[in-house]
C-alpha positions as CSV (number, residue, x, y, z in Angstrom):
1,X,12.8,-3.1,8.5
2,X,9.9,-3.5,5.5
3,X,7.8,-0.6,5.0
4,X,4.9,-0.8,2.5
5,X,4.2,2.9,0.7
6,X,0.8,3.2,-0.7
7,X,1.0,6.6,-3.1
8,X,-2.2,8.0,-4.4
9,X,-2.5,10.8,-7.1
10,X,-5.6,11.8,-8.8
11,X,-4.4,9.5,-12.1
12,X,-1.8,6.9,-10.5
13,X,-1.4,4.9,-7.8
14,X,1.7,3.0,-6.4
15,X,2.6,0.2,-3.8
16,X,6.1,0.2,-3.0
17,X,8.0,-2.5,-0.5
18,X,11.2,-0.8,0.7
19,X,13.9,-2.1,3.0
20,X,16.9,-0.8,4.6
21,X,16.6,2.3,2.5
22,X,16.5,0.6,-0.8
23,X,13.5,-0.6,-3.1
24,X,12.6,-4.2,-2.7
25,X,9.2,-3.9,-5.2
26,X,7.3,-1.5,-6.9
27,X,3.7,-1.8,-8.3
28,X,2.0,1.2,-10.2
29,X,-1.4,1.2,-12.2
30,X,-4.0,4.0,-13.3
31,X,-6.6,5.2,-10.5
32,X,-9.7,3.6,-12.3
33,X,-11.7,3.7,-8.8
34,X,-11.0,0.2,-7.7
35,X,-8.4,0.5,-5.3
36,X,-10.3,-1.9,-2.6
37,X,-10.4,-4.5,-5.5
38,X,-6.6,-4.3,-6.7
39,X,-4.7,-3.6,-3.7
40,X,-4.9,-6.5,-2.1
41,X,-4.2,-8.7,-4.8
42,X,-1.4,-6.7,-6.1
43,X,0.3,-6.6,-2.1
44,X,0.0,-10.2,-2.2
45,X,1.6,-11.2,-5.1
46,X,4.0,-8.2,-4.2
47,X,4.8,-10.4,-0.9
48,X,5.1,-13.9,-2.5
49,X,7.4,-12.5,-5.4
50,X,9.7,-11.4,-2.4
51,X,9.3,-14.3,0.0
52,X,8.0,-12.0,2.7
53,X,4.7,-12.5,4.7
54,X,2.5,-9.7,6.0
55,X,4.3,-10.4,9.0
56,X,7.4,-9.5,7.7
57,X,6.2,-5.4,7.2
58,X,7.0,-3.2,9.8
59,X,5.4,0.0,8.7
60,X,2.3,1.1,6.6
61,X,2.4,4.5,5.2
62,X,0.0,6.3,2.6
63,X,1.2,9.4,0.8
64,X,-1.4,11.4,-0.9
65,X,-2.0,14.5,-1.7
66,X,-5.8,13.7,-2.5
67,X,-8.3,15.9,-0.4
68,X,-9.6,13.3,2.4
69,X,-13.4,13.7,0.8
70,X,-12.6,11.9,-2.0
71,X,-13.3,8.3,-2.1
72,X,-10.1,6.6,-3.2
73,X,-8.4,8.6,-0.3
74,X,-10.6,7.4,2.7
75,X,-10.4,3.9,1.3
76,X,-6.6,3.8,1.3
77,X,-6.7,5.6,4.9
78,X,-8.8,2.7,5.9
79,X,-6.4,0.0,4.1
80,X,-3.4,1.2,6.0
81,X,-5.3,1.2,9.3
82,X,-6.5,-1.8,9.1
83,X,-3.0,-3.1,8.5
84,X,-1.4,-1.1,11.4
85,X,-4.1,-2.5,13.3
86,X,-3.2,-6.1,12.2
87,X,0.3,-5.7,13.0
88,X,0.0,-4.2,16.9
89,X,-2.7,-7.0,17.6
């Protein structure tokens, strides 16, 4: 089983792949508002550098501890439901 972890502070954010309890990748960068434009990017490449397709995650999680007003937060709450949406269609 793949789970993909995004974690959002208010400074850093980080996109982890993890597998049978053990860390397959890890991305981190500073929060400079752009989440929408770097995530994807950064999950992709994340995926081909591991030879796994989107298929191939199981789970989606966000951890944050960000209040659900701020921006960066609803935008990675829509990220990971648009990807558990993906993968029960």
């Amino acid at each position: 089983m793949v789970q993909m972890k995004l974690s959002l502070n208010e400074k850093e954010i980080s996109l982890v792949l993890q597998g049978d309890d053990k860390i397959i990748d890890k991305e981190q960068w500073t929060d400079e508002n752009n989440l929408l434009e770097k995530f994807f990017p950064i999950f992709d490449e994340m995926l081909v550098r591991n030879n796994l397709t989107i298929e191939s995650v199981d789970e989606f999680i966000l951890d944050t501890n960000l209040p659900e007003g701020y921006t960066t937060a609803r935008i990675a709450q829509t990220i990971i439901k648009t990807l558990t949406f993906a993968y029960n269609s």
